[in-house]
C-alpha positions in Angstrom: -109.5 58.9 -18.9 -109.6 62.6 -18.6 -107.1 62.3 -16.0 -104.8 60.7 -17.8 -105.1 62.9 -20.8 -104.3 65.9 -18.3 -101.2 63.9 -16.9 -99.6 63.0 -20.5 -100.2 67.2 -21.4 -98.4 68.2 -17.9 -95.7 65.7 -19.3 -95.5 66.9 -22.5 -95.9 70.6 -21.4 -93.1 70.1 -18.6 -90.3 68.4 -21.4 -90.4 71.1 -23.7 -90.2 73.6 -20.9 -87.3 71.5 -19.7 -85.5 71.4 -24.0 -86.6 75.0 -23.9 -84.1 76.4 -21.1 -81.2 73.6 -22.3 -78.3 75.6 -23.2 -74.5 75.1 -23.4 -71.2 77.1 -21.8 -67.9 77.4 -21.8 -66.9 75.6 -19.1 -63.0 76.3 -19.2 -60.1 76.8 -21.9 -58.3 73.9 -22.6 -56.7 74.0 -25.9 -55.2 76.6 -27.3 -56.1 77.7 -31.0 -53.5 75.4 -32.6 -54.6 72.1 -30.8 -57.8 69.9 -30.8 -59.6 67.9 -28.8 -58.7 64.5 -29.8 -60.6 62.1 -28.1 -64.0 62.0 -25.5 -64.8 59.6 -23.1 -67.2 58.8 -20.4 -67.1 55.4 -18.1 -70.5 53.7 -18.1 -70.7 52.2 -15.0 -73.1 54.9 -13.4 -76.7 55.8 -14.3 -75.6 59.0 -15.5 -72.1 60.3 -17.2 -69.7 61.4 -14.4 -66.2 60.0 -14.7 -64.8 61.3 -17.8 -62.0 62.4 -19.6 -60.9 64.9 -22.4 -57.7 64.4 -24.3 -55.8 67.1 -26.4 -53.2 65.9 -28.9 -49.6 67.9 -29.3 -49.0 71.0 -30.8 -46.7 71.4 -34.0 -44.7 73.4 -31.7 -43.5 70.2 -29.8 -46.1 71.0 -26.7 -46.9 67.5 -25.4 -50.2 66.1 -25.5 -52.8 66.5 -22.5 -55.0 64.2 -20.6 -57.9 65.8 -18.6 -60.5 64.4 -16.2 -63.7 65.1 -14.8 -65.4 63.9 -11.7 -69.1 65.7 -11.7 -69.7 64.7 -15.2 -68.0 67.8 -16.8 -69.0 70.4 -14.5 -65.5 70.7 -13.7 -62.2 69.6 -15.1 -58.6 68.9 -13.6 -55.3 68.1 -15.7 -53.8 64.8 -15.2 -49.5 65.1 -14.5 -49.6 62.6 -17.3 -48.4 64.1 -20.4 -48.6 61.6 -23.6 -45.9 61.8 -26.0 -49.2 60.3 -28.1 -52.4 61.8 -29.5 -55.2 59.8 -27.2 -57.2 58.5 -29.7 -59.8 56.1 -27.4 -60.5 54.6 -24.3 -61.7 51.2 -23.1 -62.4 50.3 -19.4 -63.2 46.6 -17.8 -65.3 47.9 -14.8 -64.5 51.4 -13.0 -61.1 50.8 -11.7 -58.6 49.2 -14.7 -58.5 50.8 -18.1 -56.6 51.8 -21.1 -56.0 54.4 -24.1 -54.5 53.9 -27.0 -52.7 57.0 -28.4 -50.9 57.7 -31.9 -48.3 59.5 -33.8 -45.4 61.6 -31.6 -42.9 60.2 -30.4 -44.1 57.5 -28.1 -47.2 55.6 -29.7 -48.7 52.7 -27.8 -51.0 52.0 -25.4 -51.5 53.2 -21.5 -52.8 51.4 -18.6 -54.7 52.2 -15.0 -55.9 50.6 -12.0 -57.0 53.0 -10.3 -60.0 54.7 -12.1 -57.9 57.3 -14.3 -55.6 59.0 -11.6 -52.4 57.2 -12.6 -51.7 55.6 -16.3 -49.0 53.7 -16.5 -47.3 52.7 -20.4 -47.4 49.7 -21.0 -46.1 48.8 -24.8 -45.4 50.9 -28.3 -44.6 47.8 -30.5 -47.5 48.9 -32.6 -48.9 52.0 -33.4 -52.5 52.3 -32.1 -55.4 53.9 -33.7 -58.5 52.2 -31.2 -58.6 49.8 -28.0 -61.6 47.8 -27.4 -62.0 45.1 -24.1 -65.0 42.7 -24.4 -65.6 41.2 -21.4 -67.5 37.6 -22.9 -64.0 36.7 -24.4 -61.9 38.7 -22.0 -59.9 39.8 -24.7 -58.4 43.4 -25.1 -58.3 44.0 -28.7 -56.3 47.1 -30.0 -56.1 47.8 -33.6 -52.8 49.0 -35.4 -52.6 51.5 -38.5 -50.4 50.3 -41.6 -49.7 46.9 -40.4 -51.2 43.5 -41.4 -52.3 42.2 -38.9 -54.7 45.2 -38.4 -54.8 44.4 -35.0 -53.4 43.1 -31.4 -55.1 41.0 -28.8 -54.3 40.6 -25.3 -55.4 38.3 -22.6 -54.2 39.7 -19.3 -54.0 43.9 -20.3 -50.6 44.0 -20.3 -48.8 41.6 -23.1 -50.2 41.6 -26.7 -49.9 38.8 -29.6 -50.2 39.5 -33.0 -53.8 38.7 -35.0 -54.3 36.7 -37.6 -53.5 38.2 -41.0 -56.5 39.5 -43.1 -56.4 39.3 -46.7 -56.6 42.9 -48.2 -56.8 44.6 -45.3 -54.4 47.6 -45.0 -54.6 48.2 -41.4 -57.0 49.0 -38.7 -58.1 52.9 -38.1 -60.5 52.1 -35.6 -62.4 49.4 -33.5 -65.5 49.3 -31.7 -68.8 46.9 -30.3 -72.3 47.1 -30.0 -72.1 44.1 -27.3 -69.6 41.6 -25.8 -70.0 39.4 -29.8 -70.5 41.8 -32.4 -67.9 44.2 -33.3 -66.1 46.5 -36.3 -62.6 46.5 -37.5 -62.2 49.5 -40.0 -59.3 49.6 -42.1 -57.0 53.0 -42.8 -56.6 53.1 -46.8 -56.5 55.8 -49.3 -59.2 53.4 -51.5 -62.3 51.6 -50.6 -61.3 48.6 -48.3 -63.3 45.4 -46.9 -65.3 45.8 -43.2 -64.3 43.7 -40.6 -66.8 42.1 -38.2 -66.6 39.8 -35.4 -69.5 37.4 -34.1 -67.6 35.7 -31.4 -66.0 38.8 -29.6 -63.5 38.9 -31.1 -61.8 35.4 -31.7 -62.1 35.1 -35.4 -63.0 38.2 -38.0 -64.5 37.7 -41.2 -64.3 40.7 -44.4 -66.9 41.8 -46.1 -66.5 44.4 -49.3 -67.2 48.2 -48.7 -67.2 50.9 -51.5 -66.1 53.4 -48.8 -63.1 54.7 -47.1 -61.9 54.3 -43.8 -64.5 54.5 -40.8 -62.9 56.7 -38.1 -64.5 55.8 -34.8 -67.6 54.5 -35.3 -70.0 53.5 -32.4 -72.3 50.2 -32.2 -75.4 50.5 -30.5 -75.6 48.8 -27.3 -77.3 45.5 -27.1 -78.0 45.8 -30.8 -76.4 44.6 -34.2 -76.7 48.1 -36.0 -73.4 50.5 -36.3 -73.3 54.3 -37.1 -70.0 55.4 -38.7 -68.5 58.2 -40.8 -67.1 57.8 -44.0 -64.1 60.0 -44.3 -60.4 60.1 -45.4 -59.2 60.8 -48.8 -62.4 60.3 -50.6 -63.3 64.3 -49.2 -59.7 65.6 -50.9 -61.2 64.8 -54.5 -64.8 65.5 -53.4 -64.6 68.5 -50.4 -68.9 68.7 -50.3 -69.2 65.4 -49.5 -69.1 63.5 -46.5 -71.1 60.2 -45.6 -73.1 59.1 -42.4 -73.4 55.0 -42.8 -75.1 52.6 -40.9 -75.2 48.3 -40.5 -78.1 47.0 -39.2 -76.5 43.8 -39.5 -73.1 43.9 -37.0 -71.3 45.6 -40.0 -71.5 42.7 -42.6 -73.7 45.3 -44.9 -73.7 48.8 -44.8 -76.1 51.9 -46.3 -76.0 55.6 -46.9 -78.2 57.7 -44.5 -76.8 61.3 -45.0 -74.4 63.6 -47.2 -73.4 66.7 -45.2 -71.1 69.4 -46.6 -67.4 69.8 -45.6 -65.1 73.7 -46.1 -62.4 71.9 -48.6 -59.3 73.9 -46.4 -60.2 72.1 -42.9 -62.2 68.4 -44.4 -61.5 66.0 -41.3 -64.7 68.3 -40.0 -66.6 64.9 -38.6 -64.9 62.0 -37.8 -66.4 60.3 -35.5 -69.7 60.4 -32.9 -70.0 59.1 -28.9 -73.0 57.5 -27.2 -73.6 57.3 -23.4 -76.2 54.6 -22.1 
């Protein structure tokens, strides 16, 4: 027993020597004071996050938008000769090799395709513009929804051609889209006034609404192998109130949602959070 007691203290005593010395640097420069880093993403087929990628939208100036990729899990970074005309606003990949990003706004919105891991996108449709990109595998379906448009979103069966969803009654649009498994997902509408949820059971083959008294969810995350769903409430709402912004969460696959957390916002730069990323 005493040995054991000993072992668990070495434990303990080694993790918070190991938090202790964790520390962050700059690694290297990407984007320049008037840019942003638009979009993070890290395939999950390894144990740990090491194929990744880093996407910075245009500049006012007309500078095109970037695409970046790591190898070593950020250590180091290398810019892809893609340039999107598009902000990157997320990424979905089926397994390690095929993949897409949606990206929005410019001149060129739609949505990008690989097959070979990252090093080559190829574009592949702008007949909608594209605010998030989802592919469950149980359906097979790649699922991308559209801002301002009813249907709020676009489904495709082979990751090239998409058909129009099914129109959803006061819905305004979709801003985002995301899953906590291959049967339960989100569909977030983009509206200046509180909007219904959507949520998917089935991965994706039918959506049902269910009434919010928030604003638009900008890439929320599900929790893997779970029905609960983090997101941040954000949009107009901040412009008439700049103090308050709104962590929410579903414990139910997004059919009911509650407050967790207000955290304060500078009223010239609101958009502060807008969104959050999970690995494993």
């Amino acid at each position: 027993m005493l040995s054991s007691y000993v072992f668990l203290l070495f434990i303990f005593l080694m993790l918070c020597n190991t938090i202790s010395l964790a520390q962050w640097k700059k690694i290297f420069q990407a984007v320049p004071a008037n840019r942003h880093v638009e979009a993070v993403y890290f395939k999950d087929f390894t144990p740990f996050p090491l194929d990744g990628f880093v996407s910075v939208d245009e500049s006012s100036s007309g500078t095109m938008s970037e695409l970046w990729r790591t190898l070593d899990g950020g250590l180091t970074w290398n810019k892809l000769s893609i340039d999107p005309t598009s902000a990157t606003s997320c990424f979905t990949f089926n397994n390690s090799m095929e993949g897409w990003f949606s990206g929005y706004g410019g001149n060129n919105p739609g949505i990008y395709r690989t097959t070979d891991g990252g090093a080559n996108w190829n574009f592949i449709t702008n007949s909608f513009w594209v605010t998030g990109i989802h592919y469950t595998k149980s359906t097979g379906l790649l699922i991308a929804s559209c801002i301002n448009f009813n249907p709020a979103y676009y489904y495709s069966n082979d990751g090239v051609n998409f058909l129009k969803g099914p129109t959803l009654t006061g819905f305004s649009g979709g801003v985002s889209i995301t899953f906590s498994d291959d049967l339960h997902g989100i569909l977030s509408a983009a509206c200046c006034q509180p909007s219904p949820i959507g949520y998917t059971t089935d991965g994706g083959l039918t959506w049902n609404l269910t009434p919010s008294n928030y604003y638009e969810y900008f890439q929320p995350i599900g929790i893997k192998g779970s029905s609960f769903f983090f997101a941040i409430s954000e949009g107009p709402e901040l412009l008439r109130n700049p103090n308050l912004g709104k962590v929410m969460r579903s414990d139910d696959g997004g059919i009911s949602w509650r407050f967790l957390y207000s955290y304060p916002l500078n009223s010239s730069n609101y958009p502060i959070v807008t969104g959050a990323i999970q690995y494993g």
